[in-house]
C-alpha positions, 0 to 999 in steps of 0.5 A, spaced: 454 453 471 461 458 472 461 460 479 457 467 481 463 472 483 461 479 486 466 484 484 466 490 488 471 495 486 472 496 478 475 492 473 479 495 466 476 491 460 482 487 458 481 484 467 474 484 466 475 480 460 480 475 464 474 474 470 469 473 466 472 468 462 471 464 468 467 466 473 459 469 473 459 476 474 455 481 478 457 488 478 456 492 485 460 498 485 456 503 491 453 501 495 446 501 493 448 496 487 451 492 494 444 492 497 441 491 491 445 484 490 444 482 497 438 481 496 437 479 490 443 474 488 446 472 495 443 466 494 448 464 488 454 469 490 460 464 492 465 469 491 467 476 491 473 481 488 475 487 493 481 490 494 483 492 501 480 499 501 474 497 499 474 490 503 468 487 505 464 487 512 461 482 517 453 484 515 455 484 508 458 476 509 452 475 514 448 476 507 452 471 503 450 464 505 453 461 499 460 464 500 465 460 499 471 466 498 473 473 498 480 475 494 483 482 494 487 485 489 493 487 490 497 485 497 493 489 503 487 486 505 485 491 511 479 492 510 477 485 510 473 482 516 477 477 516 474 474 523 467 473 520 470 470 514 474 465 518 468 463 522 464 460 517 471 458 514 471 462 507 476 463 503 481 469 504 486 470 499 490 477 496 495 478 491 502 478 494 507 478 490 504 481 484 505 488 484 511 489 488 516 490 483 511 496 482 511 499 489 518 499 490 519 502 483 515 507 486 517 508 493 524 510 489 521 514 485 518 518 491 523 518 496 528 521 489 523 525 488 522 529 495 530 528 496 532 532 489 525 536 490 524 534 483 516 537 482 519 544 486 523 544 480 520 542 475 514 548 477 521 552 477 524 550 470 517 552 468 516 558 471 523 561 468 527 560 475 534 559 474 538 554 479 542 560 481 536 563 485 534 555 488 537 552 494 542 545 493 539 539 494 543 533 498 546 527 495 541 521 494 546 515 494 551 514 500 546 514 505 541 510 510 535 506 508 531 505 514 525 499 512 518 499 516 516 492 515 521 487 511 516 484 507 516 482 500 516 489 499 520 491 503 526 487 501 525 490 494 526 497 496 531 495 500 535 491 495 534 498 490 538 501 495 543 497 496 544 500 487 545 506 490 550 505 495 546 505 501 546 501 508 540 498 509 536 497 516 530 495 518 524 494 522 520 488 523 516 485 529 522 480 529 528 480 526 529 476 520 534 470 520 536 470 513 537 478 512 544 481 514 541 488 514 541 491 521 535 490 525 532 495 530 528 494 536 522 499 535 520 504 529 525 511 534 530 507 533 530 505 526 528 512 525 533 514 529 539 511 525 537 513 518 537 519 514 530 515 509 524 511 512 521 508 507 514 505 510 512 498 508 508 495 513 501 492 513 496 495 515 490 495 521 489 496 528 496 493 529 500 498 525 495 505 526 499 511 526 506 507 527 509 513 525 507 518 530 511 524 532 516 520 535 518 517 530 518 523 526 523 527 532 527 522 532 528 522 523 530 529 524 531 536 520 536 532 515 530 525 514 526 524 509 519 519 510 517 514 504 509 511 505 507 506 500 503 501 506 496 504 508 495 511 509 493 510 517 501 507 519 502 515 519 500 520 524 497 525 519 497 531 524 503 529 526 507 529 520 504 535 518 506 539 524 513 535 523 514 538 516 511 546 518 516 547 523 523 542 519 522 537 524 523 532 518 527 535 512 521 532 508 516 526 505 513 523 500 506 519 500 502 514 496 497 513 500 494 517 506 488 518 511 482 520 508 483 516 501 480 518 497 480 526 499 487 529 498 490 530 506 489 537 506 493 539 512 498 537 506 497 539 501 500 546 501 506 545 503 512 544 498 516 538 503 511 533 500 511 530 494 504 527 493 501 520 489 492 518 489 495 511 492 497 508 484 504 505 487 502 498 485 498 500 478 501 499 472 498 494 467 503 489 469 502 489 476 494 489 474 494 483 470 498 479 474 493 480 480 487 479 477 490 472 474 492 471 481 485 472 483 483 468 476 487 462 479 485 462 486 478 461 485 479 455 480 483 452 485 477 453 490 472 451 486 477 445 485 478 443 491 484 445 491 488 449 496 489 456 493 496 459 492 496 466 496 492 465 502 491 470 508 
């Protein structure tokens, strides 16, 4: 008999296709089909498949007496309640490395985008405004790239960077000993150096508004903020306040507080470029999470150790 995964978040056909090939699925998008497998199911679910944003709770697992995994899809697992899975020793796993490609793709994508201000224009264009009437935009290339949080993803901005002949500092809790990029101290201080800040860090508790007014202040008038990690490393008020007075010159972000509700302090303002957290989906990146997740949970069941534990 194939093993019962719980699936929280929804799935494309050609995923759903993939998981189910291997495993039993039940299906518990909101919360009332949640309690209705609770109930009902929790005797026969040993997975589940979440994501970071979605996560799983520590009631929602004290129900699940079979459980025996919980993966997420994609890099982050914030949401996750990782103290009560530790203590019944089940099985955490992410999918790191499958979708980094895609979010340093997009990280350059924003911070081109806000730098050039490619959507003012492009409204501009559309409107019959000509460059005459429309104010310069700075180079991109020849500047500093400030990382916060040299991790997978954070090494694949940084070497996108390295293209357009920029210099590369980073940010981390501990210098990386097999980087030459320079490294800073605190997250001001790195701010301080760079004309770019591209946010890279995991999210959680640990990270909660990293980049606060501060930082900002210290990026200044010519300085322009990137946030691909989770929407809570960066002080929304903060940012917005930052923005309405020219603190900083202006941002791009593919995630937020509040998600899945538009920031509303942000919205209005022409500084911003603005993406609904898709930085890692492209059917690339999907497909090859979901076959992480596929090949974790056979190891798993296999008695194996699996590939992408947190």
């Amino acid at each position: 008999m194939l093993p019962t995964v719980l699936v929280l978040i929804p799935l494309q056909a050609d995923s759903y296709a993939t998981v189910s090939a291997a495993f039993k699925l039940i299906n518990a998008l909101d919360q009332t089909k949640l309690d209705y497998a609770l109930t009902h199911h929790s005797d026969e679910i040993r997975a589940v498949l979440t994501n970071g944003t979605v996560g799983l709770d520590a009631a929602s697992i004290a129900r699940l007496p079979k459980l025996e995994l919980i993966g997420a899809l994609g890099a982050g697992y914030e949401n996750i309640a990782r103290d009560a899975a530790r203590a019944r020793n089940i099985v955490v796993v992410n999918g790191a490395g499958t979708n980094d490609d895609c979010v340093a793709d997009h990280a350059f994508a924003l911070l081109l985008g806000v730098v050039r201000q490619i959507p003012a224009l492009d409204r501009a264009c559309r409107e019959g405004v000509w460059r005459d009437e429309l104010p310069f935009q700075p180079n991109f290339s020849g500047k500093k790239l400030g990382v916060i949080g040299l991790g997978n993803i954070g090494r694949k901005v940084a070497k996108r960077a390295l293209g357009f002949d920029i210099e590369v500092g980073y940010h981390n809790r501990q210098p990386n000993a097999d980087v030459n990029y320079t490294y800073f101290d605190s997250a001001t201080a790195l701010a301080q150096w760079a004309d770019y800040l591209v946010v890279a860090t995991p999210g959680g508790a640990g990270t909660k508004h990293l980049i606060d007014a501060n930082v900002l202040a210290a990026l200044g008038a010519r300085g322009y903020l990137v946030n691909v990690a989770r929407g809570s490393v960066v002080d929304t008020a903060a940012l917005a306040d930052a923005l309405e007075r020219g603190v900083i010159a202006g941002a791009g972000l593919d995630v937020y507080e509040g998600e899945p509700a538009p920031p509303a302090l942000l919205t209005g303002s022409e500084r911003v470029v603005l993406t609904p957290h898709v930085g890692g989906r492209s059917p690339e990146a999907v497909a090859a999470s979901v076959q992480m997740f596929v090949d974790n949970a056979t190891c798993h069941f296999a008695g194996m150790p699996v590939l992408t534990p947190v």
